[in-house]
mmCIF file as gemmi writes it, N, C-alpha and C atoms, coordinates in Angstrom:
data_model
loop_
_atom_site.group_PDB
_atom_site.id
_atom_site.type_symbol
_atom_site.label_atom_id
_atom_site.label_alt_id
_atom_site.label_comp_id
_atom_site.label_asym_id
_atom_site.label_entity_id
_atom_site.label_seq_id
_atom_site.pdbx_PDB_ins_code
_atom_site.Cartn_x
_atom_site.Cartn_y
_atom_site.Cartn_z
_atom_site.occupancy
_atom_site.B_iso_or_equiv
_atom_site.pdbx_formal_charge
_atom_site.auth_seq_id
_atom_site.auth_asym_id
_atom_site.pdbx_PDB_model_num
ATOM 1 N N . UNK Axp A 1 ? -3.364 6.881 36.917 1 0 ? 1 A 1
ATOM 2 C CA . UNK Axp A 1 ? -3.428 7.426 35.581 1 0 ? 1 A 1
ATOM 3 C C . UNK Axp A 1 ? -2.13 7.078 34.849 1 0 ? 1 A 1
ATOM 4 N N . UNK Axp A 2 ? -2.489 6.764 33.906 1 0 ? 2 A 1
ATOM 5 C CA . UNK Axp A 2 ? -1.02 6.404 32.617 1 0 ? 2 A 1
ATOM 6 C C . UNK Axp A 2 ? -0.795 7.386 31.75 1 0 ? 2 A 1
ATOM 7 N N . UNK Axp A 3 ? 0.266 7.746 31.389 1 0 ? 3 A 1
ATOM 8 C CA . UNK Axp A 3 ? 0.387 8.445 30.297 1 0 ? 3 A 1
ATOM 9 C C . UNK Axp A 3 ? 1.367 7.882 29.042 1 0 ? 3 A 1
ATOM 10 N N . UNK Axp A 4 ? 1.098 8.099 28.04 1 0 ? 4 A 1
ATOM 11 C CA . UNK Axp A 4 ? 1.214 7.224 26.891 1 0 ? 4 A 1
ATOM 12 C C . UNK Axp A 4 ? 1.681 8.524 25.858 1 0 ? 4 A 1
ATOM 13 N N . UNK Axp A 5 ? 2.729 8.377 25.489 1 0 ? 5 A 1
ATOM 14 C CA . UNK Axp A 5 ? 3.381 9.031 24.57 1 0 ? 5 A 1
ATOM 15 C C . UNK Axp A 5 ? 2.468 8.527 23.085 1 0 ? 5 A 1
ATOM 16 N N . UNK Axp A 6 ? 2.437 9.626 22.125 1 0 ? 6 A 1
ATOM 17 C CA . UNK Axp A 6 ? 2.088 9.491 21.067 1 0 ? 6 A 1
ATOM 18 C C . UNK Axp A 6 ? 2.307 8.113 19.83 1 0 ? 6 A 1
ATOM 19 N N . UNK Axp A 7 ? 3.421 7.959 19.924 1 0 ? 7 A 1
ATOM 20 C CA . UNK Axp A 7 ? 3.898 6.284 19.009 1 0 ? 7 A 1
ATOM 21 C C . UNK Axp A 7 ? 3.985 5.143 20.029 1 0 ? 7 A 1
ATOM 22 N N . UNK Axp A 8 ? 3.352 5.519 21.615 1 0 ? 8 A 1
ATOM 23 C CA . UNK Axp A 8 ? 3.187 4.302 22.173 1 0 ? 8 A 1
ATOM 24 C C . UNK Axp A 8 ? 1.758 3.545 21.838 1 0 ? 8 A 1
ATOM 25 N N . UNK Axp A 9 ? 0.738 4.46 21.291 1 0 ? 9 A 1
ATOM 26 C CA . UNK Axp A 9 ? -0.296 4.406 21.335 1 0 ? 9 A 1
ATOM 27 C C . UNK Axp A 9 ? -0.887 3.351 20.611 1 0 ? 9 A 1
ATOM 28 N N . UNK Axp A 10 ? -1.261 2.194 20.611 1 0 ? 10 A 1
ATOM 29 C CA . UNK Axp A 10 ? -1.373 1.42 19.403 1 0 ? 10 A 1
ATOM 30 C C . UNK Axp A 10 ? -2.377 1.826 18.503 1 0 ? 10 A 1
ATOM 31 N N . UNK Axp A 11 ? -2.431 2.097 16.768 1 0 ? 11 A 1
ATOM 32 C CA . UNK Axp A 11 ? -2.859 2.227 16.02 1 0 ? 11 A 1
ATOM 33 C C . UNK Axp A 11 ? -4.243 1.582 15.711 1 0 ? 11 A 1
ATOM 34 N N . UNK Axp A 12 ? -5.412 1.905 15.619 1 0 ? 12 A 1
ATOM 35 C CA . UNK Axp A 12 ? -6.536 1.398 14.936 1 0 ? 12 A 1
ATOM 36 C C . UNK Axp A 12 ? -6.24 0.676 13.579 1 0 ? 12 A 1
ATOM 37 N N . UNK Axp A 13 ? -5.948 -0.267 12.92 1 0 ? 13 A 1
ATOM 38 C CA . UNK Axp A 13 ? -6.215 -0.569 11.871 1 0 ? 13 A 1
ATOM 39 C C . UNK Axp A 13 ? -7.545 -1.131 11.031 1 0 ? 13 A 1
ATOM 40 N N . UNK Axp A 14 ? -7.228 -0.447 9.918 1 0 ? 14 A 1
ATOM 41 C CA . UNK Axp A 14 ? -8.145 -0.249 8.9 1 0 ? 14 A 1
ATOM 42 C C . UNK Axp A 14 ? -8.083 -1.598 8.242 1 0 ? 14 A 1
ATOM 43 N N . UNK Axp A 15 ? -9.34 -2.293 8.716 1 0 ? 15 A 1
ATOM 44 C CA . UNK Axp A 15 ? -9.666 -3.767 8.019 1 0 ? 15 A 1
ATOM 45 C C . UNK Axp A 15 ? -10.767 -3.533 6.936 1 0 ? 15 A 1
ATOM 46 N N . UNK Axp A 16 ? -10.663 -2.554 6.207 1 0 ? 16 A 1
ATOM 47 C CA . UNK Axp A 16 ? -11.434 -2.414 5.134 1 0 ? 16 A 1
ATOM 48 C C . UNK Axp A 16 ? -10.996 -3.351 3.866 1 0 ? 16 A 1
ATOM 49 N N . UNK Axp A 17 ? -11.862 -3.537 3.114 1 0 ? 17 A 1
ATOM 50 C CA . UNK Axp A 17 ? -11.463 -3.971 1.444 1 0 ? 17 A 1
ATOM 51 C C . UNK Axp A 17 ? -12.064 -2.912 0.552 1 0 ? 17 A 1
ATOM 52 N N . UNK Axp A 18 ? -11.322 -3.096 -0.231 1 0 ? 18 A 1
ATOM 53 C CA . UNK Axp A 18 ? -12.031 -2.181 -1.962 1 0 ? 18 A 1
ATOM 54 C C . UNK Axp A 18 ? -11.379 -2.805 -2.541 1 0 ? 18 A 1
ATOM 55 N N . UNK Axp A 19 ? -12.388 -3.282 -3.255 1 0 ? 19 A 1
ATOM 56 C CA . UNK Axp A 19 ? -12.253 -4.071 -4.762 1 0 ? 19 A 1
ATOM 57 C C . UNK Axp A 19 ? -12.172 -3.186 -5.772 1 0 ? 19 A 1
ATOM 58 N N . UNK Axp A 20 ? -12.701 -2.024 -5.753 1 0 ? 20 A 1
ATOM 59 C CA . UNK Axp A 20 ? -12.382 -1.079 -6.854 1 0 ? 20 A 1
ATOM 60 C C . UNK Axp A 20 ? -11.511 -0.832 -6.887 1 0 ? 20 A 1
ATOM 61 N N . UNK Axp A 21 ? -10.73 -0.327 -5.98 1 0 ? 21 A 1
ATOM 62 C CA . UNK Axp A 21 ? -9.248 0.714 -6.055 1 0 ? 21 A 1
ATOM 63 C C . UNK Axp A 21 ? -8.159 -0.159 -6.941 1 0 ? 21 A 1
ATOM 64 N N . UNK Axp A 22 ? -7.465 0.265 -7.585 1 0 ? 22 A 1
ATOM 65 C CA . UNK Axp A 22 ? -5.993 -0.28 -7.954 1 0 ? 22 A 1
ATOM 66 C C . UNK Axp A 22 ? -5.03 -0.394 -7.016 1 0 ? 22 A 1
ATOM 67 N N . UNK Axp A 23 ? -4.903 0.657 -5.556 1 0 ? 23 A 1
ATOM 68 C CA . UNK Axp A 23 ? -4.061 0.013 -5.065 1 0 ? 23 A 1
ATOM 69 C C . UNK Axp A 23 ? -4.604 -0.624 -3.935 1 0 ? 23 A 1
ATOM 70 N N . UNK Axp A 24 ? -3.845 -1.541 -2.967 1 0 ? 24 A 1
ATOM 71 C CA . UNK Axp A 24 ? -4.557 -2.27 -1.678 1 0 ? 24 A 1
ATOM 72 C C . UNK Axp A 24 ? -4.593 -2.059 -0.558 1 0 ? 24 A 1
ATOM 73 N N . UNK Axp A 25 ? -5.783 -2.45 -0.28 1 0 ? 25 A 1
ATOM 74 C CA . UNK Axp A 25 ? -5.667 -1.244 1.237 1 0 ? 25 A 1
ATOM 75 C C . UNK Axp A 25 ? -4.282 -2.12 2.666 1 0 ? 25 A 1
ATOM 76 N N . UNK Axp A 26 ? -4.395 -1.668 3.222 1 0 ? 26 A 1
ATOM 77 C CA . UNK Axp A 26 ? -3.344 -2.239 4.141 1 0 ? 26 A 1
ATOM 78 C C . UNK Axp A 26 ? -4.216 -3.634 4.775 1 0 ? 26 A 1
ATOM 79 N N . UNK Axp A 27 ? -5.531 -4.138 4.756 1 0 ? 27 A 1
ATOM 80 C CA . UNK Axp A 27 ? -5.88 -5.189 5.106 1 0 ? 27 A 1
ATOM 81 C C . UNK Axp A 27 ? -6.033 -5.911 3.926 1 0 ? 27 A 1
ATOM 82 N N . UNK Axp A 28 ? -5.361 -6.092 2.243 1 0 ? 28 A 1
ATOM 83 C CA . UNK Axp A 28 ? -5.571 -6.716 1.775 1 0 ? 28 A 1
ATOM 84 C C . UNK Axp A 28 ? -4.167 -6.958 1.601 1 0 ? 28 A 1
ATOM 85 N N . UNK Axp A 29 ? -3.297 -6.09 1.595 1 0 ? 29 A 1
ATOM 86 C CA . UNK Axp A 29 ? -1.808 -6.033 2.004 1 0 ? 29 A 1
ATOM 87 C C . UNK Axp A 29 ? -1.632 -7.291 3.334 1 0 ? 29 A 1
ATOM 88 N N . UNK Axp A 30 ? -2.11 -7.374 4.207 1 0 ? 30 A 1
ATOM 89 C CA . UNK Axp A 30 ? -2.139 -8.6 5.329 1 0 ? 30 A 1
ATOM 90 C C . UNK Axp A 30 ? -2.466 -9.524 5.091 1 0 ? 30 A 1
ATOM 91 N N . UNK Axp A 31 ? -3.322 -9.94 4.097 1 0 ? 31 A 1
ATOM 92 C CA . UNK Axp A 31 ? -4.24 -10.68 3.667 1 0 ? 31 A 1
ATOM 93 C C . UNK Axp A 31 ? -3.07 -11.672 3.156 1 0 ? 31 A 1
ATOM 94 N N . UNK Axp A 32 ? -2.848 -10.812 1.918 1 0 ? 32 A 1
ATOM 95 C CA . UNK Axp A 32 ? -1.516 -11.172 1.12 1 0 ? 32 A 1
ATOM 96 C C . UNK Axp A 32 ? -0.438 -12.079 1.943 1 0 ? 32 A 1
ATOM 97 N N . UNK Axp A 33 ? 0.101 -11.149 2.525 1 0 ? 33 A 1
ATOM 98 C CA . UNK Axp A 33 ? 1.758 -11.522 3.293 1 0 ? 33 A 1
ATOM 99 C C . UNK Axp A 33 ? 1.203 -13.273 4.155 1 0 ? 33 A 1
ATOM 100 N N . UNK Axp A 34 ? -0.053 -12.476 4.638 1 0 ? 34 A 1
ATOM 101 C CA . UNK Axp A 34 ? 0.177 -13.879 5.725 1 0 ? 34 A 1
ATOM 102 C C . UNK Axp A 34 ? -0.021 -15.824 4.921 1 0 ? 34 A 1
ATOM 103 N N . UNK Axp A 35 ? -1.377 -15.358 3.228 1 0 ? 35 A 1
ATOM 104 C CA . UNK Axp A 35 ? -1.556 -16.206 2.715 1 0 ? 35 A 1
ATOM 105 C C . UNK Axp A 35 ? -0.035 -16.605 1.985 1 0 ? 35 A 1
ATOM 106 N N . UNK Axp A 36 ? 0.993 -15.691 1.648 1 0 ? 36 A 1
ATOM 107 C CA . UNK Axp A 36 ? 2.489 -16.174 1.806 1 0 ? 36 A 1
ATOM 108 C C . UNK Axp A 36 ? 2.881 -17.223 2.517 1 0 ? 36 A 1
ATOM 109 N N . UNK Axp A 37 ? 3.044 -16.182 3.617 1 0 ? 37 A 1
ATOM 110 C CA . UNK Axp A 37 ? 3.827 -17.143 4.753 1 0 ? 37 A 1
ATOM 111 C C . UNK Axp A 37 ? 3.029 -18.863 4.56 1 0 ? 37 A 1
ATOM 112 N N . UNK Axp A 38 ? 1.824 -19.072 4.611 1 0 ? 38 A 1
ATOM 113 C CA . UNK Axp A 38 ? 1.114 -19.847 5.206 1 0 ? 38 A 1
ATOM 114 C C . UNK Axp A 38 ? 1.233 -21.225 3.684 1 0 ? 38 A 1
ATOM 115 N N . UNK Axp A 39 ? 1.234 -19.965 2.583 1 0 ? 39 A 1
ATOM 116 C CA . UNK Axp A 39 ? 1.983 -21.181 1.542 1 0 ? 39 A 1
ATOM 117 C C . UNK Axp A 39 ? 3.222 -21.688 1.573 1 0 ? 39 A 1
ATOM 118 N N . UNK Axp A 40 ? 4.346 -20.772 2.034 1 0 ? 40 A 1
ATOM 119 C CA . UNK Axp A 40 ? 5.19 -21.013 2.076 1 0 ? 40 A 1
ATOM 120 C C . UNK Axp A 40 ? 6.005 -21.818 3.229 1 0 ? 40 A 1
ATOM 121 N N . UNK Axp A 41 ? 5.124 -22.643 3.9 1 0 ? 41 A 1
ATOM 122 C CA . UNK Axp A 41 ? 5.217 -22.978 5.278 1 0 ? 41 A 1
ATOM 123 C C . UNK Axp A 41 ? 4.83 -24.006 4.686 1 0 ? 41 A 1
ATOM 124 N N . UNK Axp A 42 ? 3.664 -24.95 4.027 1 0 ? 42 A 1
ATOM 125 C CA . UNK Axp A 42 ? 2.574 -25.738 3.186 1 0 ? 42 A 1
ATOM 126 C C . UNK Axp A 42 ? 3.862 -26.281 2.159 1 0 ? 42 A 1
ATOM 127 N N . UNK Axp A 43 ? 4.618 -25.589 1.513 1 0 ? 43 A 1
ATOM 128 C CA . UNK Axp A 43 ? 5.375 -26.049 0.289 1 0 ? 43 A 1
ATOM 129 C C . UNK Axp A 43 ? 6.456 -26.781 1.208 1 0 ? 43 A 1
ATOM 130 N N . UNK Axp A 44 ? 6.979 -25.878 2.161 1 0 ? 44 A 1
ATOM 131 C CA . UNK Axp A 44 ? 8.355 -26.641 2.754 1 0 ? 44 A 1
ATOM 132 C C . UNK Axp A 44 ? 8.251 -28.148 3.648 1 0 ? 44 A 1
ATOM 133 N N . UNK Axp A 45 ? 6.837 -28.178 3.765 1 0 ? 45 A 1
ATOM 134 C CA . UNK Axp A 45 ? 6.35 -29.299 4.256 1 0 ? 45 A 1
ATOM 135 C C . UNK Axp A 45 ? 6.08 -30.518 2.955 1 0 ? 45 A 1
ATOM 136 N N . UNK Axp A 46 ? 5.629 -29.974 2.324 1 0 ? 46 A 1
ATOM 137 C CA . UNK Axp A 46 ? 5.525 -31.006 0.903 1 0 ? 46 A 1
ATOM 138 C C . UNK Axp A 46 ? 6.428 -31.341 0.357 1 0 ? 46 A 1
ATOM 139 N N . UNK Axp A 47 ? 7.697 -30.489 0.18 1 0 ? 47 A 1
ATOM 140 C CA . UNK Axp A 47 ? 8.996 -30.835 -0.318 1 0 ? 47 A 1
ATOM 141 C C . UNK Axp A 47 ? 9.738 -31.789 0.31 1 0 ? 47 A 1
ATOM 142 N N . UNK Axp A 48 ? 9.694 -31.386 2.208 1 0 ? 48 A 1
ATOM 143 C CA . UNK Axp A 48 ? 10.151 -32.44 2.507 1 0 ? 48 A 1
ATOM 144 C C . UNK Axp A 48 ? 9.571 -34.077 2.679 1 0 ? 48 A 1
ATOM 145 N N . UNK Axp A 49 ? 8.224 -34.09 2.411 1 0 ? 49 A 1
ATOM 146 C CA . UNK Axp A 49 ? 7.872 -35.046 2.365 1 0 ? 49 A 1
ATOM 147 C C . UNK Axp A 49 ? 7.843 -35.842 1.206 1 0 ? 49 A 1
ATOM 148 N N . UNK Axp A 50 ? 8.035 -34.707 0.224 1 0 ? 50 A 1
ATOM 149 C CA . UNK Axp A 50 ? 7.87 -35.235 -0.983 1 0 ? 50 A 1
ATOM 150 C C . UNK Axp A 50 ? 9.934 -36.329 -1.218 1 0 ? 50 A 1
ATOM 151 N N . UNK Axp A 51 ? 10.836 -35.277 -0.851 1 0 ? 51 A 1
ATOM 152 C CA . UNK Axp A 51 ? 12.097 -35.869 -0.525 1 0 ? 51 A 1
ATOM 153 C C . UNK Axp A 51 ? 12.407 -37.328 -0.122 1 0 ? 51 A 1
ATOM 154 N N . UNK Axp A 52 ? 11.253 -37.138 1.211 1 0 ? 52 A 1
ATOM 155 C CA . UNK Axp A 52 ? 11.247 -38.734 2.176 1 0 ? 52 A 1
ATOM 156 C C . UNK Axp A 52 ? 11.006 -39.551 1.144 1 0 ? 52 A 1
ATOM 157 N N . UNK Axp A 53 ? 9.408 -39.449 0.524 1 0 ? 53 A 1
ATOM 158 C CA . UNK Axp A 53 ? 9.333 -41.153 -0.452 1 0 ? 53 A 1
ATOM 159 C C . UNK Axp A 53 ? 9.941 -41.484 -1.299 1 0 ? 53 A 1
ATOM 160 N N . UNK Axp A 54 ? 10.086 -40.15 -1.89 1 0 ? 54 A 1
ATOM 161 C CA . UNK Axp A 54 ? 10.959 -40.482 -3.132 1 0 ? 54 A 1
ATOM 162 C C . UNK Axp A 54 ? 13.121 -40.656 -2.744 1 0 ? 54 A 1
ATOM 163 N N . UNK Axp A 55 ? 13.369 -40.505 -2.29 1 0 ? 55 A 1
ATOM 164 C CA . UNK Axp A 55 ? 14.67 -40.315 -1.882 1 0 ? 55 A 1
ATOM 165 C C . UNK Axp A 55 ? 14.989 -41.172 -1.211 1 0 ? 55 A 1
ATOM 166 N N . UNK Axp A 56 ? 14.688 -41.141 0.064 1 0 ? 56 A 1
ATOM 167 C CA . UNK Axp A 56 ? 14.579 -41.982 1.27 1 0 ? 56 A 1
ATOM 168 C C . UNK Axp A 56 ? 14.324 -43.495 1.06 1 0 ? 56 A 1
ATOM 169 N N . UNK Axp A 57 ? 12.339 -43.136 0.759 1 0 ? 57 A 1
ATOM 170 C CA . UNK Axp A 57 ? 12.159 -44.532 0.732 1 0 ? 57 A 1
ATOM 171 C C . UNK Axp A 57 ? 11.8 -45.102 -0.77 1 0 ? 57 A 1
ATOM 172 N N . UNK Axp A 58 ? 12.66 -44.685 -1.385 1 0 ? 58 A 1
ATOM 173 C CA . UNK Axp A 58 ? 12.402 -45.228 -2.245 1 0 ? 58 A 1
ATOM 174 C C . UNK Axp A 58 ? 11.462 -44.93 -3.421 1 0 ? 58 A 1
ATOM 175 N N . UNK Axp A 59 ? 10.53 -44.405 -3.426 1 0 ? 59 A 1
ATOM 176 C CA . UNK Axp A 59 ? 9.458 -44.902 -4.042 1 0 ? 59 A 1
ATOM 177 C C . UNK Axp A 59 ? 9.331 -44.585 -5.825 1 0 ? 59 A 1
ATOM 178 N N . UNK Axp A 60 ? 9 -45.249 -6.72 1 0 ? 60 A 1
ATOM 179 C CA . UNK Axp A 60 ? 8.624 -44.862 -8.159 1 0 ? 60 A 1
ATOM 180 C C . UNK Axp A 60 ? 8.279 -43.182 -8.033 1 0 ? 60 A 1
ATOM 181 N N . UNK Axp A 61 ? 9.368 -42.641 -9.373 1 0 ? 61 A 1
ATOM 182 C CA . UNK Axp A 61 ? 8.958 -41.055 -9.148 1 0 ? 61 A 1
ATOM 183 C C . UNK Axp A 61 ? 7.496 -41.052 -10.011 1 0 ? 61 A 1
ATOM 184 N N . UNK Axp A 62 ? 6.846 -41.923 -10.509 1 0 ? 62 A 1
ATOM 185 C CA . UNK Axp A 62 ? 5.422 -41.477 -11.12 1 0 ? 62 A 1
ATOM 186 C C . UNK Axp A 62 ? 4.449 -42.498 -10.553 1 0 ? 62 A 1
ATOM 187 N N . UNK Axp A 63 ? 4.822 -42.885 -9.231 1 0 ? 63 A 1
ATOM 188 C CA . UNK Axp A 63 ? 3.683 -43.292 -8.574 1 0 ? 63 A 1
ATOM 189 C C . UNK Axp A 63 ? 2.282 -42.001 -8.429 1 0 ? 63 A 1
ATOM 190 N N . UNK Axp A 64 ? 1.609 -42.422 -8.554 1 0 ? 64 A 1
ATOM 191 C CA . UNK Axp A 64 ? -0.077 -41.638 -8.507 1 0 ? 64 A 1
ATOM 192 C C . UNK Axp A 64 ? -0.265 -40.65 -7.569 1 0 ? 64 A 1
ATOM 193 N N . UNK Axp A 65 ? -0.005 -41.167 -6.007 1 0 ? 65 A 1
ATOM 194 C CA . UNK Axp A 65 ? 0.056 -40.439 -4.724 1 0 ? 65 A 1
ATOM 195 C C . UNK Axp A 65 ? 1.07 -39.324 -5.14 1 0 ? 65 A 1
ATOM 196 N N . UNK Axp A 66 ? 2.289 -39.546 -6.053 1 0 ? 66 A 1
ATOM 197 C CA . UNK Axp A 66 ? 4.019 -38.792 -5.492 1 0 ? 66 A 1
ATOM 198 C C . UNK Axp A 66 ? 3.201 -37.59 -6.577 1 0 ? 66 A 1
ATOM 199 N N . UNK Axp A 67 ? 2.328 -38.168 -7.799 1 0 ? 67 A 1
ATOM 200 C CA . UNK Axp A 67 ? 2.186 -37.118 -9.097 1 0 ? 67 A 1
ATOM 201 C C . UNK Axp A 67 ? 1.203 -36.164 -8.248 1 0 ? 67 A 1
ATOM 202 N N . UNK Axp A 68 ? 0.254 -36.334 -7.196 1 0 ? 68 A 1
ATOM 203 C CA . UNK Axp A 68 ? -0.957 -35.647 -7.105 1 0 ? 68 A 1
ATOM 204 C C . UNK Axp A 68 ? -0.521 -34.742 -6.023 1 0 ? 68 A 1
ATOM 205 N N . UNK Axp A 69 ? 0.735 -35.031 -5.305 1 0 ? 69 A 1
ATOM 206 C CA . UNK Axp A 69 ? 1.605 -34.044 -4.278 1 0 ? 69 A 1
ATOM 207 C C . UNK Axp A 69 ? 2.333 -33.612 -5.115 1 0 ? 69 A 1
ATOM 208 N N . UNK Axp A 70 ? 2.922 -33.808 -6.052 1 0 ? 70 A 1
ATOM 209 C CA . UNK Axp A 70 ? 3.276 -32.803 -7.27 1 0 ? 70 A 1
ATOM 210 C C . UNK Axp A 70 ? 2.673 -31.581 -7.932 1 0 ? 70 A 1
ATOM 211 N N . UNK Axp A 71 ? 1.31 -32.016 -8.409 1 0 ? 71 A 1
ATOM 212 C CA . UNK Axp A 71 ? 0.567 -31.305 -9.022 1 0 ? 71 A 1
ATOM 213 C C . UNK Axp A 71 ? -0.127 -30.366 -7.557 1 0 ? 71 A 1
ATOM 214 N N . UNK Axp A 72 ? -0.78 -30.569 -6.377 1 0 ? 72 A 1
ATOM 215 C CA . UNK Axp A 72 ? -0.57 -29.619 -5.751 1 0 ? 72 A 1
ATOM 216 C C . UNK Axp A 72 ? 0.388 -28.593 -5.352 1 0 ? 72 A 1
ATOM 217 N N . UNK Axp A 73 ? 1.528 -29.341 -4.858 1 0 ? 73 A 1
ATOM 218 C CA . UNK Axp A 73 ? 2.821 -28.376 -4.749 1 0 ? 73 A 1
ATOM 219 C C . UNK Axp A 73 ? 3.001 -27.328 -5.888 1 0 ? 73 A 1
ATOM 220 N N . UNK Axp A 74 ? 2.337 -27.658 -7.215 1 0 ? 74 A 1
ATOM 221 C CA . UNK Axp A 74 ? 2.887 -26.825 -8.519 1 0 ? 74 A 1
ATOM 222 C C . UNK Axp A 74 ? 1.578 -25.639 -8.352 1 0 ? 74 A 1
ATOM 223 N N . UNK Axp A 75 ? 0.635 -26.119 -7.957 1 0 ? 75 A 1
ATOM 224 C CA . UNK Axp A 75 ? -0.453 -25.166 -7.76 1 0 ? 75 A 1
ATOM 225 C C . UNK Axp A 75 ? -0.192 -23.848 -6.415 1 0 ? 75 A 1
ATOM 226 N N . UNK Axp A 76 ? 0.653 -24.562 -5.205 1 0 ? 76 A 1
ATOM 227 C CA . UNK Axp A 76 ? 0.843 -23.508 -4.307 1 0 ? 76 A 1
ATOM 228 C C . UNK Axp A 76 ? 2.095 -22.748 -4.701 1 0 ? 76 A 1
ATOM 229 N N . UNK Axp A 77 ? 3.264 -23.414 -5.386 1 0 ? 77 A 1
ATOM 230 C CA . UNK Axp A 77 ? 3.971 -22.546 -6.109 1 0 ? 77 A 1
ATOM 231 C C . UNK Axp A 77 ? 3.64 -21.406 -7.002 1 0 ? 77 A 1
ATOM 232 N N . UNK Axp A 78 ? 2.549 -21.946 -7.927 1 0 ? 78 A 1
ATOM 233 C CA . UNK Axp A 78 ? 2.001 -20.805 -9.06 1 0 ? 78 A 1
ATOM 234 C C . UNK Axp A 78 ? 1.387 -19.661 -7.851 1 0 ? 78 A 1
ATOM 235 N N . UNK Axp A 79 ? 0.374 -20.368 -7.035 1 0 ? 79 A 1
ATOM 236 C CA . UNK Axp A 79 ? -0.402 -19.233 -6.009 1 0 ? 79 A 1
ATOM 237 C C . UNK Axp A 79 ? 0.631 -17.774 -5.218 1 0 ? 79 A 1
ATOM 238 N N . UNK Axp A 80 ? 1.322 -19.022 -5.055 1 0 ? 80 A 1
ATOM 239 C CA . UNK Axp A 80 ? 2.56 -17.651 -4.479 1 0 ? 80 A 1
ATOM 240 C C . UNK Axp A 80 ? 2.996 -16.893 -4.854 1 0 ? 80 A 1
ATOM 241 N N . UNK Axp A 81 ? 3.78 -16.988 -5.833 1 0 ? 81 A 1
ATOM 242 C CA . UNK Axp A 81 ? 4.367 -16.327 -7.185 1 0 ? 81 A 1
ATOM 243 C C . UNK Axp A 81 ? 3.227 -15.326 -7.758 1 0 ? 81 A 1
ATOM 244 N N . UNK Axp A 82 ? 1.799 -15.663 -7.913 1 0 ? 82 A 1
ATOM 245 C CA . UNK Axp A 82 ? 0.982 -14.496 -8.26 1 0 ? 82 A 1
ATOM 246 C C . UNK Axp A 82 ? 0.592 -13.612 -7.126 1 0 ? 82 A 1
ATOM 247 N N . UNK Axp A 83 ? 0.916 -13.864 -6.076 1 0 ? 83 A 1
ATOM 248 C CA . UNK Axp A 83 ? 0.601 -13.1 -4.557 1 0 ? 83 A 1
ATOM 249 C C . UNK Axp A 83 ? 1.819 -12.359 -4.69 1 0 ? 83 A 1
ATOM 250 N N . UNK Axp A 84 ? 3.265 -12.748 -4.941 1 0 ? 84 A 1
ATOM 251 C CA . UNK Axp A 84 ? 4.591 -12.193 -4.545 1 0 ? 84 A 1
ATOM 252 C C . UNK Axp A 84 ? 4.173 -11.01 -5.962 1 0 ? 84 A 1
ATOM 253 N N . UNK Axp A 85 ? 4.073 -11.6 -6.595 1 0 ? 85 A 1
ATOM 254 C CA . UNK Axp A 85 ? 4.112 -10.121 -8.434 1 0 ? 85 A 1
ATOM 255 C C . UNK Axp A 85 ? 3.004 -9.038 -7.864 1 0 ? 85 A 1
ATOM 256 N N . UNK Axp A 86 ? 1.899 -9.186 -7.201 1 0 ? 86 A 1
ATOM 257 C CA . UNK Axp A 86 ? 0.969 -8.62 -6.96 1 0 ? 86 A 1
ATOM 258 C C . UNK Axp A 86 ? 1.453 -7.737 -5.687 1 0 ? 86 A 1
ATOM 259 N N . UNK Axp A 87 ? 1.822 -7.828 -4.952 1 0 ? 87 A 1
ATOM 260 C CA . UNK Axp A 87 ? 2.758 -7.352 -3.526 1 0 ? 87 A 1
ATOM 261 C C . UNK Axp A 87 ? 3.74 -6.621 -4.024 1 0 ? 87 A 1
ATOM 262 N N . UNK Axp A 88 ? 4.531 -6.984 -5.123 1 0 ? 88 A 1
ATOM 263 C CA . UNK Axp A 88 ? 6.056 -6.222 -5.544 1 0 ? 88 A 1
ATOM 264 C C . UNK Axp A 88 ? 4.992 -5.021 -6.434 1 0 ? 88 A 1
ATOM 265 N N . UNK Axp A 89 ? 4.486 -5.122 -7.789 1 0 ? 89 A 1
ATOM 266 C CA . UNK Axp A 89 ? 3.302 -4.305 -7.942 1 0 ? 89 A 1
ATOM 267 C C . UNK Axp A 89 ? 2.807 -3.419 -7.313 1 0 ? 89 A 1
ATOM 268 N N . UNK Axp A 90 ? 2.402 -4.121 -6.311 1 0 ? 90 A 1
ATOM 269 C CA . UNK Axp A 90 ? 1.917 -2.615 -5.061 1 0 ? 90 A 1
ATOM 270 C C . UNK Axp A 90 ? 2.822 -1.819 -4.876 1 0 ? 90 A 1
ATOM 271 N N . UNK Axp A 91 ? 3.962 -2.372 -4.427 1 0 ? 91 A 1
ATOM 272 C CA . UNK Axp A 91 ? 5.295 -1.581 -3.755 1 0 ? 91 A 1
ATOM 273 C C . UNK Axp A 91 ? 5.738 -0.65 -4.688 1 0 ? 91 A 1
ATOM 274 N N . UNK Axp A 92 ? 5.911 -0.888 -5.703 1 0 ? 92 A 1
ATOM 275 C CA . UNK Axp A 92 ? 6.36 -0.123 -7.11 1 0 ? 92 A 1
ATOM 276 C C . UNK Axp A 92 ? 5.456 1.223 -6.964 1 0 ? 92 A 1
């Protein structure tokens, strides 16, 4: 037999959604943080690649390929930034 102190106990979490509520439940709160991390992991990879052609090797800064890793990178930037206002929002 084990015995398990009260805060050893691991917690059930609540993977619910509501779209109604104004504030978020703690699984849309996860939702959030991790689609963060996971952009923000995505950007630091694009930057540095974006660094290599253009820096490195050279390449024309309005080559076609360098503009369309641009224009994504500007899209996971905007994504983040409305996840981070929406998260600080909550916290408030």
């Amino acid at each position: 037999m084990i015995f398990h102190l009260g805060f050893e106990l691991p917690q059930k979490e609540d993977r619910r959604l509501d779209h109604e509520s104004c504030r978020l439940t703690p699984e849309e709160t996860r939702i959030l943080k991790r689609q963060i991390r996971r952009n923000s992991i995505t950007i630091n990879e694009m930057v540095a690649r974006l660094d290599l052609l253009v820096n490195k090797e050279k390449y024309p800064h309005r080559e076609d390929f360098i503009n369309k890793l641009r224009d994504r990178l500007e899209v996971l930037m905007d994504e983040n930034d409305t996840f981070r206002r929406v998260l600080q929002h909550h916290y408030r």
